[in-house]
C-alpha positions in Angstrom: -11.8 -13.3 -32.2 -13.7 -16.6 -32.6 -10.7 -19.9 -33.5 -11.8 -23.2 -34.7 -10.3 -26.2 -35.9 -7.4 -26.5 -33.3 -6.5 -27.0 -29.5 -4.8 -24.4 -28.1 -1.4 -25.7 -26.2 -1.9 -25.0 -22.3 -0.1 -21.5 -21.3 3.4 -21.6 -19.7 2.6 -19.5 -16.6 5.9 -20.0 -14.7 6.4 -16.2 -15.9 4.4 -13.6 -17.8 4.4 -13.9 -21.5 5.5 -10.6 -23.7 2.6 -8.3 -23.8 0.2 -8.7 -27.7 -1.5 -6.3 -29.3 -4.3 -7.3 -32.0 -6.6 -5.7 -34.3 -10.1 -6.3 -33.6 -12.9 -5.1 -36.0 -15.5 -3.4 -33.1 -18.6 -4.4 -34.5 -17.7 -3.6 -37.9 -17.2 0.5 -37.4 -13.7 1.0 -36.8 -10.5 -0.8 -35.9 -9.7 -0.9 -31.7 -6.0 -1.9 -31.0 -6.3 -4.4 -28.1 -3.6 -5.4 -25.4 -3.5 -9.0 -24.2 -0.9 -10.0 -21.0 -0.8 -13.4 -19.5 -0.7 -13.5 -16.0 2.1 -15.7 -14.6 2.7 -17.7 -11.3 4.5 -14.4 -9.7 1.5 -12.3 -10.2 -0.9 -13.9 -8.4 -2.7 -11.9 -5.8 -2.1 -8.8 -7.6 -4.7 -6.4 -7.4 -5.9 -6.0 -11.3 -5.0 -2.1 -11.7 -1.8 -2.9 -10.2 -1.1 -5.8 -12.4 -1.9 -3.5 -15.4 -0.5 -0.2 -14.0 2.9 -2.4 -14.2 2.5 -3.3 -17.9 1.4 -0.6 -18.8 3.7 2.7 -17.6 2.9 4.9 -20.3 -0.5 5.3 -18.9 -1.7 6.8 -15.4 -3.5 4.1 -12.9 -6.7 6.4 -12.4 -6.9 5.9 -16.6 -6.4 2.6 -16.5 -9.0 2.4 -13.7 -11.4 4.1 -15.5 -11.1 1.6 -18.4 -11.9 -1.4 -16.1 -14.7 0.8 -15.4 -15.9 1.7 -18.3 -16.0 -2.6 -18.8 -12.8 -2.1 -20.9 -10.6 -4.4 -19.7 -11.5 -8.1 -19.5 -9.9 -11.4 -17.2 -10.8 -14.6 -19.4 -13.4 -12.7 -21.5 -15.1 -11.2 -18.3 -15.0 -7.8 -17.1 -14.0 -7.4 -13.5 -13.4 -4.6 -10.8 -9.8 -2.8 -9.8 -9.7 -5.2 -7.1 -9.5 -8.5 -8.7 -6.9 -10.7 -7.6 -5.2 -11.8 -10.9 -4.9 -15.5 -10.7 -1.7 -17.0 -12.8 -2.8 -18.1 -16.0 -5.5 -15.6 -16.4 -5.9 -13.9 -19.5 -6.1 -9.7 -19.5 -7.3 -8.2 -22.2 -7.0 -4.2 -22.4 -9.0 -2.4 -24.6 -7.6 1.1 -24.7 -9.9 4.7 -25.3 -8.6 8.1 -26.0 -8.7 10.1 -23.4 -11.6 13.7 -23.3 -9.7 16.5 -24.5 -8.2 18.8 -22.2 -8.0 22.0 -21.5 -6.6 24.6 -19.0 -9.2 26.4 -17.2 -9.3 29.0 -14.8 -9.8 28.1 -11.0 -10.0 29.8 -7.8 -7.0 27.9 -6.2 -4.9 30.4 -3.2 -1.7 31.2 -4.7 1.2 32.7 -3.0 2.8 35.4 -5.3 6.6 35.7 -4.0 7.3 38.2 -7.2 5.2 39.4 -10.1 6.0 42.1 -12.9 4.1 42.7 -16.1 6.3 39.5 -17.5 6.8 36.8 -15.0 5.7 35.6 -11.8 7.1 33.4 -9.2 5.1 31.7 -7.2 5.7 29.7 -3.9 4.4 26.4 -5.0 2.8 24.2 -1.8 3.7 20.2 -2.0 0.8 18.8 -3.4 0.0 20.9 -6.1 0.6 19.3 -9.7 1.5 21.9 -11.6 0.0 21.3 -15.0 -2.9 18.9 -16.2 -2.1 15.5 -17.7 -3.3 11.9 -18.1 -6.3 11.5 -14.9 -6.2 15.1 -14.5 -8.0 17.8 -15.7 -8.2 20.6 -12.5 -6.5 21.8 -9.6 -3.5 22.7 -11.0 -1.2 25.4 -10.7 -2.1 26.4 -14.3 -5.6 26.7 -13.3 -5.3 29.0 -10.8 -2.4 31.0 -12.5 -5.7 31.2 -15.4 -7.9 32.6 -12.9 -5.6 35.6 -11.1 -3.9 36.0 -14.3 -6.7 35.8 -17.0 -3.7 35.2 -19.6 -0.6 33.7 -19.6 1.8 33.0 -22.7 0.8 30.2 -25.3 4.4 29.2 -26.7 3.9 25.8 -24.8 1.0 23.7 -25.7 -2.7 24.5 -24.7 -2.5 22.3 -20.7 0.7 24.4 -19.9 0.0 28.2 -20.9 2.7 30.1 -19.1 5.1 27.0 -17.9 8.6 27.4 -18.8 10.0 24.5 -15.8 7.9 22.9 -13.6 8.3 21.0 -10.0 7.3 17.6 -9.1 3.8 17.2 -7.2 5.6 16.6 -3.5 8.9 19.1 -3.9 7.6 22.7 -3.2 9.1 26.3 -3.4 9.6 28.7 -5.9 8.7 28.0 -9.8 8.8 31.0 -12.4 5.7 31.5 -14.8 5.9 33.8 -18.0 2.8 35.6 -18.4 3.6 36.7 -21.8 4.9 34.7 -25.4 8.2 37.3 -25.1 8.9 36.4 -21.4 8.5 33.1 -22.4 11.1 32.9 -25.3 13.5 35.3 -22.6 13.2 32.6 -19.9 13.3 29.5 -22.2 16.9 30.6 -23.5 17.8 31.6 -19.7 16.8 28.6 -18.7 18.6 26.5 -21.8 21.9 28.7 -21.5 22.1 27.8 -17.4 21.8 31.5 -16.3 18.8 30.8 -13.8 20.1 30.3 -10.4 18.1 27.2 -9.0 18.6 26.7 -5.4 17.2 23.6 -3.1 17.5 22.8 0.3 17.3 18.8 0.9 17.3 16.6 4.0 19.2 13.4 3.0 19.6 10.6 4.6 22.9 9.7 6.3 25.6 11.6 7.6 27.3 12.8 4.2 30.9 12.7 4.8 32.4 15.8 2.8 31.5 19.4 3.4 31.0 19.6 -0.3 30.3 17.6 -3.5 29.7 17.2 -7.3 27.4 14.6 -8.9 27.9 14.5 -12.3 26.0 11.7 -13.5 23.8 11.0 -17.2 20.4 10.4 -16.6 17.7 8.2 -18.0 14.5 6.6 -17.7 14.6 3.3 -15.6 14.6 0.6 -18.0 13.1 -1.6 -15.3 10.9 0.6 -13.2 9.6 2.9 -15.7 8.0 5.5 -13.1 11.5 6.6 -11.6 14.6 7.8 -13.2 18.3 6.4 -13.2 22.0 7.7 -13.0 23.2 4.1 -12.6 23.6 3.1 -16.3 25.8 6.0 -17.7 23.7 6.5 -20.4 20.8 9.8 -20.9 21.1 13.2 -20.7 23.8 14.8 -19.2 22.9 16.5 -15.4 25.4 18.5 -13.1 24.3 18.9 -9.4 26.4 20.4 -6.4 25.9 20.7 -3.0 27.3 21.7 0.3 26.6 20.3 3.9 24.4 23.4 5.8 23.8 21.2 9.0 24.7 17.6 9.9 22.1 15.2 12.3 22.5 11.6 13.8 21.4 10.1 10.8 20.4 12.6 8.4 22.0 15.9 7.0 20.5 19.2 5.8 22.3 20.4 2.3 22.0 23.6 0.2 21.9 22.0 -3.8 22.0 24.0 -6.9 21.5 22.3 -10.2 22.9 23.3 -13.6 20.7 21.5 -15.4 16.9 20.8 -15.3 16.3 16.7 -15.6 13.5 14.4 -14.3 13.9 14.1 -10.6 17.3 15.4 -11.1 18.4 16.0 -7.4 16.1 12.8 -6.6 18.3 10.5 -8.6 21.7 12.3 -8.1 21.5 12.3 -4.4 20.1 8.3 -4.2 22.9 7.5 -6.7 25.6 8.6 -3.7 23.8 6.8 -1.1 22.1 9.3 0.4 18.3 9.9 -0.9 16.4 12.4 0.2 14.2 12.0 3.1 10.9 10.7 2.9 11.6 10.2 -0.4 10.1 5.9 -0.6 10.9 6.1 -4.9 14.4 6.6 -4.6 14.8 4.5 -1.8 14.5 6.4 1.5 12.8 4.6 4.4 8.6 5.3 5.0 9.2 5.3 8.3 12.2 6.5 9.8 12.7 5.1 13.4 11.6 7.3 16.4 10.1 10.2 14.1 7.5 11.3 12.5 7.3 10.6 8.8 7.7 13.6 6.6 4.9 12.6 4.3 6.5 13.9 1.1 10.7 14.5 0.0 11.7 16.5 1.7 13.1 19.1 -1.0 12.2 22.4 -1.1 12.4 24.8 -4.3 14.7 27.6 -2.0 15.7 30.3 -4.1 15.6 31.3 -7.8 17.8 34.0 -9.8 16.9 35.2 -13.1 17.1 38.5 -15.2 13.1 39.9 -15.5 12.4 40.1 -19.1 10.5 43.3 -18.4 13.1 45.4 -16.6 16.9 43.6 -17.4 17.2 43.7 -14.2 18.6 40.5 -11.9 15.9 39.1 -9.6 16.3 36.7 -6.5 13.3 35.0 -5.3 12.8 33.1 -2.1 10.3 30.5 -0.6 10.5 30.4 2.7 10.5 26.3 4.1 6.9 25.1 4.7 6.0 24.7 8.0 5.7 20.6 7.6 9.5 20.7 6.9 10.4 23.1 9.5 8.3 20.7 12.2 10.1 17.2 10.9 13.4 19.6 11.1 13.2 20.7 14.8 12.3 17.2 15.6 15.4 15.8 14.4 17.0 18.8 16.4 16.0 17.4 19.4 16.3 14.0 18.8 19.8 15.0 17.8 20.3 16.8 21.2 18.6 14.1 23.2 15.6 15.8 24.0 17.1 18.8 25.2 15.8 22.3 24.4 
């Protein structure tokens, strides 16, 4: 927006000023909300995706890379590409654009079925595979291939997760239970909500965990500072119960079975990093890229074991099992025989 008739003071760009939004008029057609953020000495030689992906955590980076784009986002006045190296004192101006609509689809995408009745399913969910679509994704979800064997699945969620009752992050895999009916649905939710499902992990952790068994019970929030991870360090959030047990202790890491009674954001993620011990491969919470001697994992290494539930077709008490990917397995037997020294 055009100033006259006064000097504007030089920025202070010893640190980043608060971010601004303004009102701008568009050409006249309708009003754009616009983000402004001052780049300060400490930022400098940040890539400009990565200087915005920071300031702005409510949106995915592959959005706001399609905004700089899409000539949306402006250093100084002047559009410039994702790899701009913000320069302190720059200006950044973000003009934000509603996402397309989205929609779940079907897709041919392999699925393993581990159970399936005329109400649920439980699927064996491979690391990798988001399981619903979101912000910078619109296919290759688990919903999309669910879509395509299934042709239906229950709508009491909203139109991206037809069927989703709980979900698993992107790099845990194992077993997650889909309703393929509104009924199930409702049947599950209140399982679910009254802590009837059984949910059953197996994690590698790092460190040798001292006792044979534990109890984390911990609150859980957002991370006020690094708003992409969760927290059990401020004693504030939502309540979250996990326990565990050791299965099988290594030089420096050890194998635990971990059930959770509840259902938080990266619940057994948090939990396990609060105790000192995050799970391995696991660089959010902490854990080392690359432990020394071995291979890196590539993902956490947490697996979605076993799941116990009562079918809301038959009343009867189900147990479902995923057996551990063979990535896991691999990164297991090598700390075997690291832990043996080599020998079979």
């Amino acid at each position: 927006m055009p100033r006259s008739g006064y000097r504007r003071a030089a920025p202070d760009v010893s640190r980043p000023s608060a971010p601004v939004t303004s009102i701008i008029a568009n050409g006249g057609r309708y009003p754009v909300s616009v983000h402004e953020f001052l780049a300060g000495t400490e930022d400098a030689g940040q890539r400009l995706d990565h200087f915005l992906a920071a300031r702005m955590p409510q949106f995915s980076r592959s959005r706001i890379q399609a905004w700089i784009e899409e000539g949306r986002v402006r250093v100084n006045g002047s559009p410039k590409k994702a790899s701009w190296k913000v320069r302190a004192g720059e200006r950044v101006e973000v003009e934000p654009a509603e996402p397309p609509p989205l929609r779940a689809f079907p897709e041919e995408i392999p699925l393993e079925i581990l159970y399936e009745d005329e109400a649920v399913a439980a699927i064996n969910k491979p690391a990798g595979l988001v399981v619903h679509a979101g912000a910078g994704r619109a296919s290759g979800t688990l919903v999309n291939a669910l879509l395509h064997r299934y042709g239906q699945l229950s709508q009491c969620g909203d139109a991206l997760r037809p069927g989703i009752v709980h979900r698993l992050d992107k790099g845990t895999s194992g077993v997650i239970l889909v309703a393929r009916n509104d009924a199930a649905h409702r049947n599950l939710a209140a399982q679910f909500a009254s802590r009837r499902v059984e949910k059953t992990y197996l994690a590698l952790v790092e460190g040798r965990v001292a006792a044979d068994r534990g109890r984390i019970d911990r609150p859980i929030e957002r991370d006020p500072v690094r708003r992409t991870r969760m927290t059990a360090r401020t004693g504030r959030g939502r309540a979250a119960l996990t326990e565990y047990r050791v299965l099988e202790r290594f030089e420096r890491f050890t194998l635990l079975e971990v059930r959770i009674h509840t259902g938080r954001t990266h619940q057994i993620r948090v939990h396990l990093a609060s105790i000192g011990h995050p799970v391995a491969g696991d660089t959010l919470y902490g854990a080392a890229a690359r432990p020394a001697g071995l291979e890196p994992p590539g993902r956490p290494w947490l697996h979605a074991w076993r799941l116990g539930f009562v079918s809301p077709a038959t009343g009867q008490k189900v147990v479902v099992e995923a057996p551990l990917p063979e990535e896991l397995e691999r990164w297991k037997r090598q700390l075997a025989s690291a832990h043996n020294g080599g020998r079979k």
